[in-house]
Each structure stands twice: as structure tokens, then as C-alpha cells.
LUMTOR-599251 format. One line per field, with one value per residue (C-alpha): residue in one letter; x, y, z. Coordinates in steps of 0.5 Angstrom, whole numbers. Example, Ala and Ser with C-alpha at 12.3 -4.5 7.8 and 13.67 -1.06 7.14 Angstrom:
<loses>
rest: c(A  S);
east: c(25  27);
north: c(-9  -2);
up: c(16  14);
</loses>
This chain:
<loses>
rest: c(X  X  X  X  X  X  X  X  X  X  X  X  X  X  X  X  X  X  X  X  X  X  X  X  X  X  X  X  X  X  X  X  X  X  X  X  X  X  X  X  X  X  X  X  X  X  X  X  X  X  X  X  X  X  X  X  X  X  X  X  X  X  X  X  X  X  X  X  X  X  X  X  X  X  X  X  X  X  X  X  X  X  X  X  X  X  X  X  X  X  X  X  X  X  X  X  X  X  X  X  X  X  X  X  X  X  X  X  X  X  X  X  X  X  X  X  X  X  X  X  X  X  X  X  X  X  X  X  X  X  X  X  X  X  X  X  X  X  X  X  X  X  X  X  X  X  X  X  X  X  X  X  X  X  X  X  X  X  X  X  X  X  X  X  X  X  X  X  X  X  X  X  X  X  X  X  X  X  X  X  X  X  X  X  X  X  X  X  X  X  X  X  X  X  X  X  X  X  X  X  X  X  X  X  X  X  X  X  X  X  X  X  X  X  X  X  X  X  X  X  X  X  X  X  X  X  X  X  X  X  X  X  X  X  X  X  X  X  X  X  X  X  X  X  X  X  X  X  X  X  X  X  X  X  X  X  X  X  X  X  X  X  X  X  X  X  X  X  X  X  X  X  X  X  X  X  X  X  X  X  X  X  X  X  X  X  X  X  X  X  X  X  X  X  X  X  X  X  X  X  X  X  X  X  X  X  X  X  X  X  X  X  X  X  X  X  X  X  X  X  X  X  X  X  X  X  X  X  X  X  X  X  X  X  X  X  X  X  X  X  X  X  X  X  X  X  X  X  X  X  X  X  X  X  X  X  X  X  X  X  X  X  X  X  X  X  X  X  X  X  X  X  X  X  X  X  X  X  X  X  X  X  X  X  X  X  X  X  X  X  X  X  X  X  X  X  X  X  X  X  X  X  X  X  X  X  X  X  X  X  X  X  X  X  X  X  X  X  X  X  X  X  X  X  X  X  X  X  X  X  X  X  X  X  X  X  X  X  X  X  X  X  X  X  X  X);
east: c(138  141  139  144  144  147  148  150  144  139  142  141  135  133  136  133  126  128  130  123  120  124  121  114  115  117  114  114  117  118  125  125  124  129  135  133  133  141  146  150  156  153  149  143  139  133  135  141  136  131  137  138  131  129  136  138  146  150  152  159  158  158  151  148  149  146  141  139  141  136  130  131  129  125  119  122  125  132  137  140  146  152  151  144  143  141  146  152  148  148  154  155  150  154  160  157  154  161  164  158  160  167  165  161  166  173  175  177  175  170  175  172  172  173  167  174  178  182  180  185  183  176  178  182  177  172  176  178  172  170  176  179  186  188  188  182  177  176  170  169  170  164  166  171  177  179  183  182  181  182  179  175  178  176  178  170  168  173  171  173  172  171  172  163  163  161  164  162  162  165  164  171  169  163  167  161  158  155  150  149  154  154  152  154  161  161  167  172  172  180  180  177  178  175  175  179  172  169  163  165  167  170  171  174  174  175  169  174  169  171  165  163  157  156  157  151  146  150  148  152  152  155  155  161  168  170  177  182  183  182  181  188  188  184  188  184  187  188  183  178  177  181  181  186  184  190  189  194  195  193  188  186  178  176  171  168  162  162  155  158  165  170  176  183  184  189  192  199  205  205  208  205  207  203  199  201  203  201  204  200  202  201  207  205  210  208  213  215  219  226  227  224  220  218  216  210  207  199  196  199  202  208  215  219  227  230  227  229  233  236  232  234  227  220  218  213  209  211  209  210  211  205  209  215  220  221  219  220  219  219  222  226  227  226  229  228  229  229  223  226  233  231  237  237  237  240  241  237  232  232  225  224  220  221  218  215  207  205  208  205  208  204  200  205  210  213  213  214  210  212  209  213  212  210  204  205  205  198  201  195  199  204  205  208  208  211  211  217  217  222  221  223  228  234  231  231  227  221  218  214  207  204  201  196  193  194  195  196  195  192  191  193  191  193  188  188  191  197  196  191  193  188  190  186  187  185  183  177  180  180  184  185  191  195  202  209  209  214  216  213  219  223  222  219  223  224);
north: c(198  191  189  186  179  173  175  182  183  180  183  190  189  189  194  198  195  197  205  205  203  209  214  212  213  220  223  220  226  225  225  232  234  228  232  239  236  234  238  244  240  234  233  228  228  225  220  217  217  213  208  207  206  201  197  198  200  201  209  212  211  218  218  212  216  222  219  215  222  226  219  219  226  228  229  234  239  237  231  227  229  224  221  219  213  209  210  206  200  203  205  196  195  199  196  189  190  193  187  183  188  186  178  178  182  177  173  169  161  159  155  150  151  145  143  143  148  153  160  162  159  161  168  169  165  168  175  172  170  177  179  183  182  179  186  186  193  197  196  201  208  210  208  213  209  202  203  195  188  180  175  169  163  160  166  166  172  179  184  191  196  203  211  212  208  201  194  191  183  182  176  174  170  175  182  184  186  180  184  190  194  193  198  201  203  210  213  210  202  201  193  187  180  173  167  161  157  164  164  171  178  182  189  196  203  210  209  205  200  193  189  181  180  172  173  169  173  179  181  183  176  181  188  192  192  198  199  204  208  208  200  199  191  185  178  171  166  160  156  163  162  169  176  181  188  193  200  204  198  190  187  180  178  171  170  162  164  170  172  174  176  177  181  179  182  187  191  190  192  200  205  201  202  198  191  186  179  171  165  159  156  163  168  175  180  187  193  199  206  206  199  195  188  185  178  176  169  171  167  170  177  176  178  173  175  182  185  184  190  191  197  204  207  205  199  200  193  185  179  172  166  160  154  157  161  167  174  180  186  192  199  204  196  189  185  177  174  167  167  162  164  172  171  175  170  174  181  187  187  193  197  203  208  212  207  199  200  194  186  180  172  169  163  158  161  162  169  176  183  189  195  202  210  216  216  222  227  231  232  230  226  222  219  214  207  201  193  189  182  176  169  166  160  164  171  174  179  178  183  188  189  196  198  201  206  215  216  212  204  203  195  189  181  175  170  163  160  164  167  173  179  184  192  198  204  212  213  209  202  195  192  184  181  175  176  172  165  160  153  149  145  151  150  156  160  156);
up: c(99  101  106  111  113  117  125  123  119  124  131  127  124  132  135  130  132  140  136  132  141  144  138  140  147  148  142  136  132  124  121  120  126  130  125  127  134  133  139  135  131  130  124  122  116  115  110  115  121  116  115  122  124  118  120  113  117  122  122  126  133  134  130  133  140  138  135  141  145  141  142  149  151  145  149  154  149  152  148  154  157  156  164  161  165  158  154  157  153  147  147  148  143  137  139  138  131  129  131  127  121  122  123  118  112  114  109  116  115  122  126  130  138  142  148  153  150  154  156  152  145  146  147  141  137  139  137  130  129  128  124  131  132  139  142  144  144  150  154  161  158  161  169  171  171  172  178  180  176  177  174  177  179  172  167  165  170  170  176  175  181  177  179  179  185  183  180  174  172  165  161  158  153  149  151  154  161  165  168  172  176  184  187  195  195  197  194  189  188  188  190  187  190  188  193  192  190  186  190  194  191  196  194  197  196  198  203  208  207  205  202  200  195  192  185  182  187  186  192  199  204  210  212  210  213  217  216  217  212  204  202  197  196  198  199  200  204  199  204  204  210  212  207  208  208  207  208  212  216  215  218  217  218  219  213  215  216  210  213  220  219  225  225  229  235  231  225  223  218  218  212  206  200  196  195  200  196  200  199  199  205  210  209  207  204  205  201  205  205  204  200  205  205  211  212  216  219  216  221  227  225  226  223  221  221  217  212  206  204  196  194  194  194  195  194  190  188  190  186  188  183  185  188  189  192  188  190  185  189  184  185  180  178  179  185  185  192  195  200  204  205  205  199  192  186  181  178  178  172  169  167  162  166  173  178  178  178  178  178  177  175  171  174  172  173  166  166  170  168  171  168  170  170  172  178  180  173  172  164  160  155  161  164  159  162  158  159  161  161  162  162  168  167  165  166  159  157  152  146  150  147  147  153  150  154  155  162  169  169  176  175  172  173  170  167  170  164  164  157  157  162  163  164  167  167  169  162  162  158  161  156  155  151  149  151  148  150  153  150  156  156  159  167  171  176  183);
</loses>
């Protein structure tokens, strides 16, 4: 049999020596023994186990995992359960010799990767480099949902918040976890926030608890932030000094000191609807019942003029344009507001799908991403989202990608850069894409 070779061949020959480890700890059973152990509907033989434990090849996912099922557990008479607490990263450690497998079959040249390139090109390098296209696989389907993404200020990190109670840190570059999960919320993690400066990781959840961990310990600095209601979104002051936890009302904490956080005196903003969005200079929009936006000074808590009203259903997400004016509130469609004067600057945009779920303008303001459907059906096979994005300058609409996920997409974030866009949903998959560019003599919407 030819060995396999390169990277692949080594990263397999490794693997199959931590397989050979986990048969001799729990009972070292001969081949044939390994193969009558199999659940009922899988089938190993002796011959593919053989293979598998000399690192002679990489079977299917479903063997590989059966395999390991049956190892984990062979000295108690069981196979281990799909929840086994193991298995997660060696579902990972199939995925990446898959993708070595594929590198290492492409007739794709090595593209060198420049020392200051953009995290952007790393990532698609990276991608092409294993002979992937830019849609990237997904990487979460064993954590119960995505229901909460962002990305760190620098791109490298991406934290997910998950239905299993816990948030995961992402490599963005490698594709892979950059480290164990954290542990502590109590119910299901729905918001996920970095701090300016990328030391804090603010999380909330179901638990009506909002939480700060240092991202290089990944340890909790403060105890848990009591909050009325459910944590739907996290909001960091552009100075990190206040963190704006949203539940059935807002309240702001004074994070100076992270370890010792104060909340202000009250709560403000009631009948949410969705995210809060804040500007870089203190204003915050929240999104109400009945079309309404409100404006607020978030310092002090207070309205500031009439609401904006333009919708005739609920507003269902907010986005702001990084250093400009521009407000998008999205509904049954897509609304651009003048911050400033409290002024509708062009005509509805039109979405495909039932209601605007999430929203968001592109870091440097080129580009707006709404994604639309159905939030409410219990159809196995719906709801069906879609995308629809427009380039800001004169507000035409792009080619859309394929959303690529079955069901509900509970998160989004942009990256840093402008150029990756990241999508969680309650299927399980965190998804990371390219999006359509624009020439960067086109100015973005002011």
C-alpha cells in the first residue's frame, strides 16, 4: 500500500499513532473484535480499521468517528455516545486531514503569503492553499446552535456563543478552535462582544447574565452582570469604558475598572425589538414595535427628538455606517436614515423574504448586508433566508451569495477588513465568506 506523504501523510501518520494510544488504553481488542463492536448500521472491517490504525488512509468521516465511538468505550462494553465529550476534536482532526488530503491533491501553485498581507488574503490563501474554494467549511455543528458571532478587533479571533451554554474562540486564519470552550453561562449564550482594544470578551445569555473574560487567560476578571431579562446584545463604548447590556430594557455598566464594574443608576429604552446600534461619538438607536426607532444620548439616557418613523411593521435590526451618518433600520424592507437631521436619504430597499433579521454596513462603509425570512416557522426544511447586498454609493444591489445554511441564521459580523462575513445559525454551522467588492475609488455612503 502507498504511503501517503507531505503534510497529509505525516498529520495522518500521527493521528493514527493517538488511535493505536486509545485501543491500549481501554482494552486493546484485536481488529476483529473492534469490527463486531460497530453500532448496528455501520459496518468495519478488519482490514479498514487495519488501515486506519497504521495511518495507510483516511476513511469517510462517519468510519473514522465509528471507529473512535467503538475505542473510546471498548473496555465498558458500550460504544460512546455521539455527546461523548471526546469526540468534538476528532471530528476537528478528520476535518483537517480532509483538508490536507485535498492541499495535497490540488494542482493549485503555492501562492506566497506576504509578512503584512490582509487578513483577507491570508484567509483565502490559506483556503486555496488546500484546494477549497472561499466558502469555507463549517466548523460548530456539534454546539447547538451559533446564535451569536463577532470578530475581534484585529480579524485573527472569532468568538461564537452557542445553545450547549458555552462560547468558543475561533482561529480565523487556520479554520479551527483557538482553545477550549468557556464555561459558565447557565443557559443559552445569545451575545458576544469584543472591547475596542481586543483584551475583554463580554458574553450574554438566557441566564440573564452578562459576562467579562480576558481573551489571553480566558478566565472571568469580574462576577456576572445581573440583568433584567434574557441578555440579547452586548455594545462597547468606542472608549471600553461603558458596556451596554440589552434585555427587556438597556442599562449601561461603567467598565473602567473591568474587575469592579458599576451599573448606572437606571435602565432606559423599553419594547425592544432588536440589537441596539451606537455611534462612535455617543448616540444610540434602539429599534421598537410599530416601525419605530428612537435616538438616544448614551452617556446620559436620554431621548434625543422624535423617533424616526418610516416602517409599518416592527423594526427588526439597526446598522450604522462607521463614520458617517447613515442609519439602515430594517423591517419588511430596508430604510436609510440621515442620523443628523432624522431624514430618509433614499427609497426603501427591497428584501426577498418575510422580515429583516440581521443588518450590517461593512466596516468601511462600502457595503450593506441584510439577510431576510421567516424567524418564526417550525418547518423543518424553512425557514428559507436569503442575502441582499447593496454598495452604498449609489445603492445598487450586488449578486448575492447562497446563505448556505437550513433553517434560522441567528448571527452575523462582518470582519475588520471589510472583506470576510461570517454567519451562524441554529443548524449548527458557522460559515465564513468572501463577499462582492467594490472599486475603492467609489465612495461610501456619507
Amino acid at each position: 500500500m502507498r504511503t501517503a506523504k507531505g503534510d497529509f501523510g505525516r498529520e495522518l501518520r500521527l493521528a493514527a499513532a493517538e488511535l493505536r494510544t486509545l485501543r491500549a488504553l481501554h482494552g486493546d481488542p484485536t481488529l476483529a473484535q473492534i469490527a463486531a463492536r460497530a453500532p448496528r448500521g455501520q459496518h468495519l472491517s478488519a482490514s479498514g480499521i487495519s488501515a486506519t490504525l497504521r495511518g495507510h488512509n483516511l476513511p469517510s468521516r462517519d468510519y473514522y468517528l465509528t471507529l473512535v465511538r467503538v475505542l473510546l468505550a471498548y473496555d465498558t462494553n458500550k460504544v460512546a455516545s455521539l455527546q461523548h465529550p471526546d469526540l468534538p476534536q476528532w471530528r476537528d482532526r478528520w476535518q483537517r486531514l480532509s483538508l490536507l488530503r485535498h492541499a495535497q491533491n490540488s494542482t493549485l501553485a503555492r501562492l506566497p503569503t506576504e509578512h503584512h498581507a490582509a487578513l483577507s488574503e491570508q484567509v483565502v490563501l490559506a483556503a486555496l492553499r488546500r484546494g477549497q474554494h472561499v466558502q469555507l467549511p463549517p466548523t460548530a455543528e456539534d454546539l447547538g446552535g451559533v446564535w451569536a458571532v463577532t470578530f475581534s478587533p484585529d480579524g485573527h479571533l472569532l468568538a461564537t456563543g452557542h445553545g450547549a451554554k458555552t462560547v468558543q474562540l475561533w482561529n480565523t486564519v487556520a479554520q479551527r478552535r483557538a482553545g477550549p470552550a468557556l464555561f459558565g453561562h447557565t443557559g443559552r449564550v445569545t451575545s458576544v462582544a469584543f472591547s475596542p482594544d481586543g483584551r475583554l470578551l463580554a458574553t450574554g445569555s438566557e441566564d440573564a447574565t452578562a459576562r467579562l473574560w480576558d481573551v489571553e487567560s480566558r478566565t472571568l476578571v469580574a462576577e456576572p452582570l445581573q440583568n433584567a431579562g434574557f441578555v440579547d446584545s452586548l455594545l462597547f463604548a468606542l472608549d471600553g469604558q461603558s458596556l451596554y447590556v440589552q434585555g427587556r430594557t438597556i442599562r449601561r455598566w461603567d467598565i473602567t475598572d473591568p474587575r469592579q464594574p458599576r451599573k448606572a443608576e437606571k435602565h432606559f429604552a423599553n419594547n425592544l425589538t432588536c440589537a441596539p446600534a451606537l455611534t462612535n461619538d455617543g448616540l444610540l438607536i434602539t429599534g421598537h414595535a410599530e416601525g419605530v426607532a428612537q435616538v438616544w444620548n448614551a452617556q446620559e439616557q436620554t431621548r434625543i427628538d422624535a423617533p424616526l418613523r418610516g416602517h409599518t411593521s416592527d423594526v427588526t435590526a439597526l446598522a450604522l455606517a462607521l463614520g458617517s451618518d447613515v442609519l439602515a433600520t430594517g423591517s419588511d424592507d430596508v430604510q436609510l436614515w440621515d442620523v443628523r437631521t432624522r431624514q430618509m436619504i433614499h427609497e426603501p430597499l427591497e428584501c426577498p423574504g418575510d422580515m429583516v433579521t440581521e443588518m450590517a454596513f461593512s466596516p468601511d462603509a462600502r457595503i450593506l448586508v441584510a439577510i431576510s425570512g421567516d424567524r418564526v416557522s417550525d418547518a423543518p426544511e424553512e425557514p428559507d433566508f436569503r442575502f441582499s447586498i447593496w454598495e452604498t454609493a449609489t445603492w445598487t444591489e450586488l449578486p448575492n451569495p447562497q446563505i448556505g445554511h437550513s433553517g434560522q441564521v441567528t448571527a452575523s459580523a462582518f470582519s475588520p477588513d471589510s472583506r470576510l462575513f461570517a454567519t451562524g445559525g441554529a443548524d449548527g454551522l458557522l460559515r465564513i465568506r468572501t463577499l462582492p467588492t467594490v472599486t475603492p475609488n467609489e465612495p461610501p455612503a456619507t
